[in-house]
N, C-alpha and C positions, 0 to 999 in steps of 0.2 A: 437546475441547469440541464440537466439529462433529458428533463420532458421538453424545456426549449430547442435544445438540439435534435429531436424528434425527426425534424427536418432532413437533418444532414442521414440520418439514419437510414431514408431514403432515399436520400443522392446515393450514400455507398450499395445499398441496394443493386441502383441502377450502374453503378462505375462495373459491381462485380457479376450479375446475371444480365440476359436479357431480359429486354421492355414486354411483359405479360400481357399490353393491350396493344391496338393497332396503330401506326405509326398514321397522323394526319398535318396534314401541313400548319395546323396552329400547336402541334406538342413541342415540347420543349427536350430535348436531347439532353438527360442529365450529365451522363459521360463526358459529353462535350464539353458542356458547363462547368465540371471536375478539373478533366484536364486543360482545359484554356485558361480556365483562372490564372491570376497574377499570383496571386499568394501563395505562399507556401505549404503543400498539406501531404501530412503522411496518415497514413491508420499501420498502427502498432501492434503487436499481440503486447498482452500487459505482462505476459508471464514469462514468454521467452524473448522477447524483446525482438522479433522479427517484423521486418517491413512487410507487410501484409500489401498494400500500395502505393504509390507516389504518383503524385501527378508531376507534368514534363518541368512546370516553374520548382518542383524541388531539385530533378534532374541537375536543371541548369545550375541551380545555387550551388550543390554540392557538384557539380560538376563529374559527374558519373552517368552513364548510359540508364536509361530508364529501366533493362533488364539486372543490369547490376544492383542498382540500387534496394531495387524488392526483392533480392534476392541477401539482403545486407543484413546486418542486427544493428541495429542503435547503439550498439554499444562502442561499434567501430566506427561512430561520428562525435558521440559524446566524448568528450576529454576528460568525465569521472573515469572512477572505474567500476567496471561490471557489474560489481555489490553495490555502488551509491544508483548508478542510472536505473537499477530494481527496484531499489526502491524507493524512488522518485514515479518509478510507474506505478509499485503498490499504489500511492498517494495520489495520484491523478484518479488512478481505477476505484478507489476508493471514498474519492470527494473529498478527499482531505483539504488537497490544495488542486486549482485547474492553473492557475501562474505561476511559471519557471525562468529561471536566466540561469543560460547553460553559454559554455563556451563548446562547438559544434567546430571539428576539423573538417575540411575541405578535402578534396580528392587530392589538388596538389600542396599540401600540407600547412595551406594557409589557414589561423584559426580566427574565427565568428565569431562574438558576442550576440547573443540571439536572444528574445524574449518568445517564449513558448506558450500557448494557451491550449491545456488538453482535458477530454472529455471521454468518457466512456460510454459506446455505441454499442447495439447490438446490430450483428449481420447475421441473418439466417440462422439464429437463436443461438451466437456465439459473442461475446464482447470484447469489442477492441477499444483501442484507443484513439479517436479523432483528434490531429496535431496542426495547429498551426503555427508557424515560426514564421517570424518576423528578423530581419536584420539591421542591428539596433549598433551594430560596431561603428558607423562614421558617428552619428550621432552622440554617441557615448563621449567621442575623443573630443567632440569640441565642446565638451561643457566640461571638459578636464576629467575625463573621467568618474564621472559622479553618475549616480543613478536618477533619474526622471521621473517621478512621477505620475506625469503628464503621457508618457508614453504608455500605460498601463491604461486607459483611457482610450488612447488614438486606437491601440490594439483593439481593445475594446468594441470600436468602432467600427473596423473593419470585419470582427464578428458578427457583428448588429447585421450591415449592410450584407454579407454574406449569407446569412441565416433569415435575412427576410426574403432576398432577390430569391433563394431556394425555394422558401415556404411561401412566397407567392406564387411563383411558377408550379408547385407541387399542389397548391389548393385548386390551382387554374385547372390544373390535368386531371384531378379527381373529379371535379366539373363537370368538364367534358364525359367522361368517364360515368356519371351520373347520365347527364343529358343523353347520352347515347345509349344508355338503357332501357329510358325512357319512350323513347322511339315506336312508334306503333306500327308492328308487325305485319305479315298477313298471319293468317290461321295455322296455315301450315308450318312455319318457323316452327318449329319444338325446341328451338336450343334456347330461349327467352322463358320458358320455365311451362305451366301447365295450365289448361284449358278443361274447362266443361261445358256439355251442353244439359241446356237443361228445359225444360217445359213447365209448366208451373209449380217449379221452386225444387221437382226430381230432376238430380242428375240423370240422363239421356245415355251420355258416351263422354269418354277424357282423353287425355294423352296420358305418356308418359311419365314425362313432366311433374302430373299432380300428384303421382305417386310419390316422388322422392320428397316433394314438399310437403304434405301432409301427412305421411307414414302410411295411409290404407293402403290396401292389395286395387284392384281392379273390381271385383267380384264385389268386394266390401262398398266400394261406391256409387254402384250400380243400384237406381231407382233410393239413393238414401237421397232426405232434403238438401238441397244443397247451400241452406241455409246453415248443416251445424258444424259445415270447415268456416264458418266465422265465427270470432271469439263472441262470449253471449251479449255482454255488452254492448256488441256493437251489430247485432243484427239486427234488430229495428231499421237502425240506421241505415246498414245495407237496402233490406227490406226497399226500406220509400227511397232510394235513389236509385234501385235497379226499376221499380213500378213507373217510376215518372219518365222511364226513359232516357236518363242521362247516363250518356254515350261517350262521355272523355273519362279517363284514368283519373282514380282518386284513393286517398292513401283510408287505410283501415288495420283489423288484427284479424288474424287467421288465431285456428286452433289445431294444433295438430293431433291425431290421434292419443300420442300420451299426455295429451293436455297440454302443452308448453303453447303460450301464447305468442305470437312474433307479430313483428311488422309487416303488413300485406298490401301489395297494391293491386287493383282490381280494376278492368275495362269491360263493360257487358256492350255488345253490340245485337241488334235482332240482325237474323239472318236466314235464309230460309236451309230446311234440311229434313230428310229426305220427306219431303211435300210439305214438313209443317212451319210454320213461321218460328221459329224457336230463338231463343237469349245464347249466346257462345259467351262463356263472363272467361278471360284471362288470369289467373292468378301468378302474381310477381312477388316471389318473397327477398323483401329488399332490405334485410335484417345487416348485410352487408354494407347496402349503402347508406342505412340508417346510423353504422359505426362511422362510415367515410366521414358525413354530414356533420356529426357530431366532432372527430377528430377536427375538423376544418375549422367548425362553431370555435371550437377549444381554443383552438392555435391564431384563430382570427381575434381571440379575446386576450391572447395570452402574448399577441405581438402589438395591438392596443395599449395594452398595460405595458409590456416594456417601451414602448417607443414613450410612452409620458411619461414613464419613470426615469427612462436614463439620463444621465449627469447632461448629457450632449444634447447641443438642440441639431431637432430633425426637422426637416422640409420634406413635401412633397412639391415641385415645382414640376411648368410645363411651360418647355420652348415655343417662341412664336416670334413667327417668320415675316419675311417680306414675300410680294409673290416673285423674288428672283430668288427665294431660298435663302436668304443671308440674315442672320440672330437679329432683331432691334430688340428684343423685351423677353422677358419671362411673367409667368403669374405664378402665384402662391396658390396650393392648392388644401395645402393642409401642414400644420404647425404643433410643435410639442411645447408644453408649459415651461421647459429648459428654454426653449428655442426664445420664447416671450419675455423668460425673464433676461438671458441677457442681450437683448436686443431694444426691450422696453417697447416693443412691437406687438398689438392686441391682437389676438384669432381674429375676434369681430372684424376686425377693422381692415384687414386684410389678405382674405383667403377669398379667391377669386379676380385678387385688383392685381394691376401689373408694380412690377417694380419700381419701374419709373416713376411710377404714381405716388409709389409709397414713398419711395427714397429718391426725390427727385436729382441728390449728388453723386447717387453709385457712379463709378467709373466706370467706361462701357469694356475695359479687362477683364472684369469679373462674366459681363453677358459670352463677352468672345470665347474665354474658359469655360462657361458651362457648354455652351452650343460644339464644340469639342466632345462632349460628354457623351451626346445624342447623336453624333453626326458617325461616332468611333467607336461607337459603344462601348468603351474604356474606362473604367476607374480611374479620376485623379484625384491628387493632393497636394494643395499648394497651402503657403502661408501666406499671408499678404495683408496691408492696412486697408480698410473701409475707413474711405472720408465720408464719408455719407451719415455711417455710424459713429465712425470714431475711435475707431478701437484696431486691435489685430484679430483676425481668426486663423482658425485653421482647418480648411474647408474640404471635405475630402465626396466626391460626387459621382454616383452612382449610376450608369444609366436603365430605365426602368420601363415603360410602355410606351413603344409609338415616340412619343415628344416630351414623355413625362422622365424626368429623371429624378434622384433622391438626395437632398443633400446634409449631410453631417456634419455640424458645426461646433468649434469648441473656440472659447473665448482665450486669446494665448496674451492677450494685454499685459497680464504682469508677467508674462513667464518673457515675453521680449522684453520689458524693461528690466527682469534679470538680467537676460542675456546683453542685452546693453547696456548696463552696469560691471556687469562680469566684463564685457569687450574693456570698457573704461580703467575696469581694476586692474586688469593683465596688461592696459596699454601705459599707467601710471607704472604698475611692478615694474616693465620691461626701462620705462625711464631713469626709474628710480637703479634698476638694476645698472643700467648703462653708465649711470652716472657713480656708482660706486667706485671706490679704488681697486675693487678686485673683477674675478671674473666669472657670470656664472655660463654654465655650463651642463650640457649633456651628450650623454658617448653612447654608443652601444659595452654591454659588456662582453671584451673580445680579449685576444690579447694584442690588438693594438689601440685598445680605448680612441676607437673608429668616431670621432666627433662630427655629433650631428649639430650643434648649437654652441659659439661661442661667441661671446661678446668683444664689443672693440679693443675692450684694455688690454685683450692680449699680444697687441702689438706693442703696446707701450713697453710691456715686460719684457717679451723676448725680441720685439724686432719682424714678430710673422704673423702676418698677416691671419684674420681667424679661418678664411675661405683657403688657404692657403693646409688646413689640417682637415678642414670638412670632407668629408668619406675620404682622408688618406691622401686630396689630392696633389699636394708634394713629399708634404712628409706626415708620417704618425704621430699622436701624441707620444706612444712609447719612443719613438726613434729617438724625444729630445730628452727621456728621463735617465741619468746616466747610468751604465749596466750597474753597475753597485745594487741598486736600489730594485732594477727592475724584478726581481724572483720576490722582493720583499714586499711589494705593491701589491703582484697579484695573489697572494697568498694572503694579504690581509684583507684585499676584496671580498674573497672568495669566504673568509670566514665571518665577516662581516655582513655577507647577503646569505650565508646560514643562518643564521641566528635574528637577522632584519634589525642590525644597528646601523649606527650613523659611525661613520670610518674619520678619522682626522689623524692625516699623515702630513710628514715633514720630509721634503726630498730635494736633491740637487735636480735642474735641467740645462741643457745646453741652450743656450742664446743665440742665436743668426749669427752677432759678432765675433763670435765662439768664446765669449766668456762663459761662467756659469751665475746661473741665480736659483735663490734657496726658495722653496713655494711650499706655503699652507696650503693643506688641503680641506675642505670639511664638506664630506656625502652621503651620500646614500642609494642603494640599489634598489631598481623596483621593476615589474614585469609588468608587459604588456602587451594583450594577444599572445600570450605561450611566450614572447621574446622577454631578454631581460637587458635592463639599460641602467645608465648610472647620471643622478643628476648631481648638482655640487655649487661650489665655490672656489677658486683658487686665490691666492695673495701672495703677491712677491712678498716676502718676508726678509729679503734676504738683510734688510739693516736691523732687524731684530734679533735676526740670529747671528748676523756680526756683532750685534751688542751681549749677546750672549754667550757668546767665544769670549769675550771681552770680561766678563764679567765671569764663566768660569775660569779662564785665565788669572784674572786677580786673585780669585777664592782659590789659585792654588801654586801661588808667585808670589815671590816680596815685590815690592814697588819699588823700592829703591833699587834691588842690585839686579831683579830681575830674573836670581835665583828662583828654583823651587821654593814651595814651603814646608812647614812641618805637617801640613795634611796631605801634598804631593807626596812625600816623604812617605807618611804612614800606608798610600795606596799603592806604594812602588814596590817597596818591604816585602808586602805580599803575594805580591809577582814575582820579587827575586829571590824568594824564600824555598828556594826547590834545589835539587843535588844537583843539579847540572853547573847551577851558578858558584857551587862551593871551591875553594872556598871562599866564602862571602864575607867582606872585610868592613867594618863602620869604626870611622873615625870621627870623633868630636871637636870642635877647633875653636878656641875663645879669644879675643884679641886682649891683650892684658890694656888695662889704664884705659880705657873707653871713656868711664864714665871722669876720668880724671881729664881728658880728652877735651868732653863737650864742657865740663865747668868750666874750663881755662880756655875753651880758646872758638866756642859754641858750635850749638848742634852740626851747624853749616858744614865745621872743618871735622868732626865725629862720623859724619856720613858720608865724608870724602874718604877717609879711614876704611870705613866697610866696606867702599864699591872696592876702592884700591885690592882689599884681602880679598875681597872675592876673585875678583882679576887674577892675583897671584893663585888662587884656589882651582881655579877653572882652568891654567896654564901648566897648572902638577899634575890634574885627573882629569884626562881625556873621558870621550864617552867610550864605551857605554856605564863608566860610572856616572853619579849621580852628587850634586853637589846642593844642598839645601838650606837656607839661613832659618833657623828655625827659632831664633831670640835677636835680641837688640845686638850682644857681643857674639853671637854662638853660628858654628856652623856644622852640618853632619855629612859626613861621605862616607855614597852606599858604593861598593867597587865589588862587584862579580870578578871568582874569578883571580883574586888577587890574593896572594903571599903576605905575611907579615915581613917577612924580607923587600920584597917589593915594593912594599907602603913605607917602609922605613925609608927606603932609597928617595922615593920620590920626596917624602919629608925634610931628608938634609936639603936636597934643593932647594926646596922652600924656603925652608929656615935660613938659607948664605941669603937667598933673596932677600928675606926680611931684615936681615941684618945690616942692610945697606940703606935701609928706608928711616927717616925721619920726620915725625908729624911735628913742621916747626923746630922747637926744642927738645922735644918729645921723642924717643928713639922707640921705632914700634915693636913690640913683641909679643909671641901665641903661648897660648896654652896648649897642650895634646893631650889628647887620649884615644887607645882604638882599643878593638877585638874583633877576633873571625870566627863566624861562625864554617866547624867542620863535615860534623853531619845533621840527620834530622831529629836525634837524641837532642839537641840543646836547642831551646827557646831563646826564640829571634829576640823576645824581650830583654831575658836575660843579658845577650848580646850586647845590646844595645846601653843597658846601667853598666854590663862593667866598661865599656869605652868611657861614656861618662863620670863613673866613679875614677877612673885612671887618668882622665882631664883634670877636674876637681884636685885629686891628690897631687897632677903636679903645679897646679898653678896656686896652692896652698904654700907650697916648698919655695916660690917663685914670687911670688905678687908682693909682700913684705920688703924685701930687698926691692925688688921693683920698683916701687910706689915713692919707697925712702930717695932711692937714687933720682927717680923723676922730677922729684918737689925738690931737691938739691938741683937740680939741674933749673927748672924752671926760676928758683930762686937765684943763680948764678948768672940767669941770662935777663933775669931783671937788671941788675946789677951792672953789667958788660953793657949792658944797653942805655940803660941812662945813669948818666954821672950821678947826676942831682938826688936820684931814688939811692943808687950805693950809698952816698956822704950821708946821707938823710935817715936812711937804716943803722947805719953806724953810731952818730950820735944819738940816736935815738936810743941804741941798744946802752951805750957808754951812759945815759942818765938816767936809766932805768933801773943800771948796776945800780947808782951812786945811792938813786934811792933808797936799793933793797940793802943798803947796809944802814943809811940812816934809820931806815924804820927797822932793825935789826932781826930782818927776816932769816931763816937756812940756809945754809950754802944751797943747797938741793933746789930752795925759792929763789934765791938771788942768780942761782942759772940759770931757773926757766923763766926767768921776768927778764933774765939779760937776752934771751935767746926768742920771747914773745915781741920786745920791742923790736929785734932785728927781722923777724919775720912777718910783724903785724900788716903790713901793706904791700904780701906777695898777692892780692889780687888784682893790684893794678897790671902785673900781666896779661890781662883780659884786657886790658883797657886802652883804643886806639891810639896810637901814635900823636895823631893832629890836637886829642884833648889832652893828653898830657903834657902836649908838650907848645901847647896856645899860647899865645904870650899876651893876649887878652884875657876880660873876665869874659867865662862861658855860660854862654845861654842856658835857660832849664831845662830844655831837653840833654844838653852835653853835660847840665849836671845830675841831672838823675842817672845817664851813663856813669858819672863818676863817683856815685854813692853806691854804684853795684859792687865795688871792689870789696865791702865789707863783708858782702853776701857768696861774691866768687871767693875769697880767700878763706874761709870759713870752709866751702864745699873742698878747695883744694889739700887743704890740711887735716880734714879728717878724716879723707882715703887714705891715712897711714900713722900707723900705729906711734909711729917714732914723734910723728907734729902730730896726731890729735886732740891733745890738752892744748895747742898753742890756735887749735878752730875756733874755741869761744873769745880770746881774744880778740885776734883776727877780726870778729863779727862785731864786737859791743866797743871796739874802743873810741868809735865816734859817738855816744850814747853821752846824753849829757844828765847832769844831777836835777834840776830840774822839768825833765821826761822830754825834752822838745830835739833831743839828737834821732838817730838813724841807727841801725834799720829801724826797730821794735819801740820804740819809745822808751824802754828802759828809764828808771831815775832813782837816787838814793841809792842806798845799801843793793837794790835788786841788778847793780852795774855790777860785775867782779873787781876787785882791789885793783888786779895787774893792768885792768883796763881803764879804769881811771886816772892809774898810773901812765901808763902809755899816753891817754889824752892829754894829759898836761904835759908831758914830756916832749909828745909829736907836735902840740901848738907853739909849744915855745922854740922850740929849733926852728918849725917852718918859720917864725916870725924870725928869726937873726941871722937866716940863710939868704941868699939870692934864689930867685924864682924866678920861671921864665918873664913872668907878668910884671918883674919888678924889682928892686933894690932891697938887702938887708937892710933888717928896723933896726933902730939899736934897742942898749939892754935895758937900759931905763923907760922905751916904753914899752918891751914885750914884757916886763916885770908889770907896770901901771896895769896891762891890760888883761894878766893873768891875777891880778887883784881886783880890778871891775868885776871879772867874770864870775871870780870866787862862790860860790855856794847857788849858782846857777850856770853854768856850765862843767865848771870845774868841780872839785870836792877841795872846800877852803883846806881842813885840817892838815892836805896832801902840798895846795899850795903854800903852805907857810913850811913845809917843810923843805920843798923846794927851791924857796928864795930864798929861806935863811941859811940853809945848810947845804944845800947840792949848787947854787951855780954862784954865792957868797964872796969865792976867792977867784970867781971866771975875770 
């Protein structure tokens, strides 16, 4: 690359000394050529990084006066810093790498994405650095910020065209430069190099001139052959073309005195002096232009070779006119094997023909564009589709001699069906986007998240319009986030575009209506051009996070009373567990007979019981106590702040309340227990068991008495309430006696079998009004209600100590001997005695009573049918003992 750029070596040359030959109206004005250019170009020191020079198009880009700018270092354009932009230059000066993308600041602070292409130059045997920058920022953004391949290339391109329009202009001048050398003198010119005269083959007389070219003195050349200043090889040669008289310049070798052999060119003219007809031979030592010659050879082979090597097809084309001057056609004048191949266009077949000819579909755009070319002498570049071809290119055209201009072609065919696929993908996203339930978005990051892009739904959300936030123009986004929130937002922005994560926050905003709605958020921060922006998503959220209030509300409230829980409870605790709250008072509170409650008279009327206690609970402890149901019967109060005196007071209250209240028949009544905690020496746990242990211990002392009085009570108000159940309890109990003496049980037995019958069907208590007291036969659904009595009066009776032996009765004395009674299927011995007892006892009364359903049976057949049933309903041995001896003398 260093020997190709050879070229530009001599532009800078030219940019920084003046022109060593004479200015003629075919020379080309490097400097000019430097500074006019379009493109971008600096030369650098590589070491200290100082602008050495700028042409005016860098001026303009950076926007800095031409003297500023060369007086600038790179370092103050570069956005590295000072140690990376070094050595980025080692690496240039070194060949490492010659392509860079740097982001380059502007004068007024605006930053560049830039693609650099730099080379290492020598001026006047020092080496700089040759920069081309390119500006590559628009381009960047609309392919989303992604890097181009394709533009590595175009650059490319522009090198190519740059570096040959040079290095032809620069061979054209060496040329000249040659040809004007070449020039045939008079005699007396001496500044053209040196002269002999000579007479048959002895120098005569010389100039100057041959002195410095040959190394002799004057003396020394005087009367020597003037045959041995040519090299020996070639004096024959000389020899027969000075004898025959040829009289035009022709190239040969000289020999200098210390033998060094060089390029010599030589003119022998006859001429007369002083009387005799003598030879003047000119010698031109052109060892000079033998390097020129050869540099040009080199550079003429070595831009050959790149133009059919590069990726990009080249043209050489030539405009042609009307004779009003106006473009109709071009010709092909010469074509690179790129160029052929993707065009499918043969050298043969068309270098010299017009375009027309070849491509009789070109559009005359393309003729009108190029003839622009020639006419402005200007560099373009355009994209654009050939129907002709078929494809897209991207043509970028050079103007070059007279009518000929140069043109650069690159096939962009698939790189625009990217890009219109890409168009397609981001027009699908934006739909896709639009059509979401939520919103996306992008802001600057400020602190009023300055929206530069939001989508329709966010009017659906808040009620405003999205142009309505865009750059702020009514209100800001922060305006509608509620201060609560707002220190907490930018703080996590800010630590989240530290570290380049994705942010998802949950915040309240104000609504246009001036409600509030709850919004997800999920984003991310990212810079662009030095700036930094935030892209995203937003979601009203707000019925999930009401569902979620919802749902930690539950997780830490009873359902029913609406209470706290016992896990509200554990996370209060330790909130009010500090000496300011002391002292701190927990009371435990149990409802006695709960579960006696729900078996007698169900759940229904058991959970009207708890809301009720609560109610009464919540009426004695204002806040800032704390009232929590933390079991089925149990309740705990946290009171700040409160006396044991205090608590007690409020507890009498309570307790006259409660004593006023009656569940049914049922009279309701609590358990207590409390404790205060005084200082921070005693464990809140602690606290906490001995309140409960002091509950416990008193509804131990309490609940026995209780329980006995209740199931007397419950049992009285069966009784009080239906005739037919007292009378029917009675004798039931009166031949249950009679039995237990016939079969001559204990007194002890003959109480509790007298006291089983009377009590055996307190579960009808449980049992509606309408089926007990039906005066038709009941359906099965009203009789499976009416089989449950065996199972309520069983649960009623065993909550107390005093009836729990009379629970199994209760349950089995529908149970028949044959396994086909209720609940359990029972049969045989596996019945209990009392309850076999009972069944025979209770079928034979209900048969010789009145029933709602119907009339007493007499005795002769409830006896018939207590003997049917014998040894399958009944237990025979039981019935014989009951008709012969217990109702005998009835």
């Amino acid at each position: 690359m260093k020997k190709i750029l050879s070229l530009l070596i001599l532009l800078v040359s030219m940019v920084t000394a003046p022109l060593t030959v004479s200015a003629t109206p075919d020379d080309v004005d490097f400097k000019e050529l430097f500074d006019n250019h379009q493109s971008i170009m600096l030369i650098i020191h590589p070491i200290t990084g100082v602008i050495y020079y700028a042409n005016p198009a860098a001026a303009s880009f950076y926007g800095y006066s031409l003297d500023t700018l060369i007086s600038m270092n790179i370092s103050n354009i570069n956005t590295l810093s000072p140690e990376e932009v070094a050595a980025e230059r080692l690496r240039a000066l070194n060949e490492e790498r010659d392509f860079f993308i740097f982001k380059h600041r502007l004068a007024n602070g605006d930053i560049k994405t830039v693609h650099v292409y730099s080379y290492p130059i020598d001026i006047k045997g020092e080496t700089y650095l040759f920069s081309i920058i390119i500006d590559q920022t628009e381009f960047i953004l609309f392919v989303n910020r992604q890097h181009n391949s394709t533009l590595i290339i175009i650059v490319l391109l522009v090198i190519v065209v740059i570096t040959t329009s040079l290095g032809l202009i620069l061979i054209s001048q060496k040329n000249k430069r040659l040809k004007e050398s070449e020039r045939f003198k008079a005699l007396h010119d001496i500044s053209f190099g040196g002269f002999v005269i000579h007479n048959q083959g002895l120098i005569l007389d010389c100039n100057k001139g041959i002195f410095d070219i040959t190394g002799y003195t004057y003396n020394e050349l005087m009367g020597m052959q003037g045959v041995l200043l040519i090299a020996p090889e070639q004096r024959d040669f000389v020899t027969s073309q000075i004898k025959s008289g040829y009289e035009l310049p022709f190239e040969t070798q000289g020999i200098r005195k210390n033998g060094e052999i060089y390029p010599l060119r030589i003119e022998s003219k006859s001429t007369p002096y002083r009387g005799k007809q003598v030879l003047i031979t000119e010698f031109r030592d052109i060892t000079e232009i033998k390097k020129v010659e050869e540099e040009s050879l080199r550079m003429e082979m070595q831009w050959d070779k790149l133009i059919q090597e590069m990726p990009l097809g080249f043209n050489l084309r030539e405009m042609i006119w009307d004779e009003k001057k106006n473009p109709v056609d071009y010709r092909f004048l010469d074509i690179n094997d790129a160029y052929q191949a993707m065009t499918g266009l043969k050298k043969a077949d068309i270098i010299g023909k017009r375009a027309t000819e070849i491509l009789p579909e070109i559009e005359f755009s393309w003729i009108e564009s190029y003839a622009q070319v020639v006419l402005k002498k200007q560099t373009t570049a355009i994209e654009s589709y050939s129907r002709a071809l078929k494809k897209y290119f991207r043509v970028v055209s050079y103007p070059y001699i007279d009518d000929k201009f140069i043109v650069i072609a690159e096939d962009i065919t698939d790189r625009k069906h990217q890009e219109k696929a890409l168009i397609e993908k981001e027009s699908e996203k934006g739909r896709i986007i639009d059509n979401l339930p939520g919103v996306y978005y992008q802001c600057k990051f400020d602190n009023n998240r300055t929206m530069l892009h939001m989508t329709e739904q966010w009017e659906r959300i808040t009620g405003y319009k999205p142009v309505d936030l865009i750059n702020n123009k009514r209100i800001s986004f922060n305006d509608l986030v509620l201060p609560k929130y707002r220190t907490h937002l930018m703080k996590t922005w800010l630590e989240s575009k530290k570290h380049n994560r994705t942010n998802t926050l949950e915040y309240e905003i104000l609504k246009k209506d001036g409600t509030t709605a709850w919004i997800w958020e999920k984003g991310k921060a990212f810079s662009r051009d030095g700036e930094w922006f935030i892209e995203g998503f937003l979601m009203d959220n707000t019925d999930q996070k009401q569902n979620e209030e919802k749902v930690i509300y539950a997780s830490k409230h009873d359902f029913l009373t609406g209470l706290p829980n016992r896990r509200y409870f554990d996370d209060k605790i330790k909130e009010f567990d500090k000496p300011e709250n002391y002292p701190l008072l927990i009371a435990v509170i149990d409802i006695d007979g709960l579960k006696l409650i729900n078996d007698t008279y169900g759940h229904h009327v058991g959970d009207q019981t708890i809301k009720q206690v609560a109610n009464l609970l919540a009426e004695s402890w204002l806040p800032p106590a704390i009232i929590s149901r933390i079991g089925g019967d149990e309740f705990l109060i946290l009171s700040p702040k409160t006396t044991m005196e205090a608590y007690k007071q409020s507890l009498n209250d309570l307790i006259a309340k409660v004593s006023q209240i009656k569940i049914k028949e049922i009279q309701l009544s609590l358990s207590f227990g409390s404790a205060v905690k005084t200082d921070q020496s005693i464990d809140i746990d602690d606290v906490i068991t001995e309140a409960e242990n002091s509950m416990y211990s008193n509804k131990v002392l309490r609940s026995q008495s209780s329980r006995n009085q209740t199931i007397n009570a419950l049992f009285n108000s069966l009784r009080e309430k239906y005739d037919e159940e007292r009378d029917h309890s009675d004798r039931v109990s009166r031949y249950c006696a009679l039995m237990g003496e016939k079969l001559n049980l204990s007194d002890h037995e003959k109480l509790e079998l007298e006291f089983a019958g009377r009590m055996h069907d307190i579960g009808k208590i449980t049992i509606p009004d309408y089926i007990l007291k039906k005066p038709g036969k009941l359906t099965e659904y009203e009789w499976e209600i009416m089989k449950a009595h065996t199972t309520n009066g069983y649960q009623i009776l065993r909550s107390a100590d005093k009836y729990s032996k009379l629970a199994e009765y209760a349950l089995t004395h529908h149970e028949r001997i044959d396994g086909k009674g209720y609940p359990q299927g029972l049969k045989g011995d596996e019945i209990p005695l009392f309850s076999r007892i009972i069944n025979i006892c209770d079928a034979y009364e209900a048969m010789t009573a009145d029933r709602p359903y119907r009339k007493a049976l007499s005795k002769e057949f409830a006896i018939n049918e207590l003997k049917r049933c014998a040894g399958t309903q009944f237990d025979a041995k039981l019935v014989k003992v009951f008709i012969n001896e217990v109702i005998v003398n009835e």
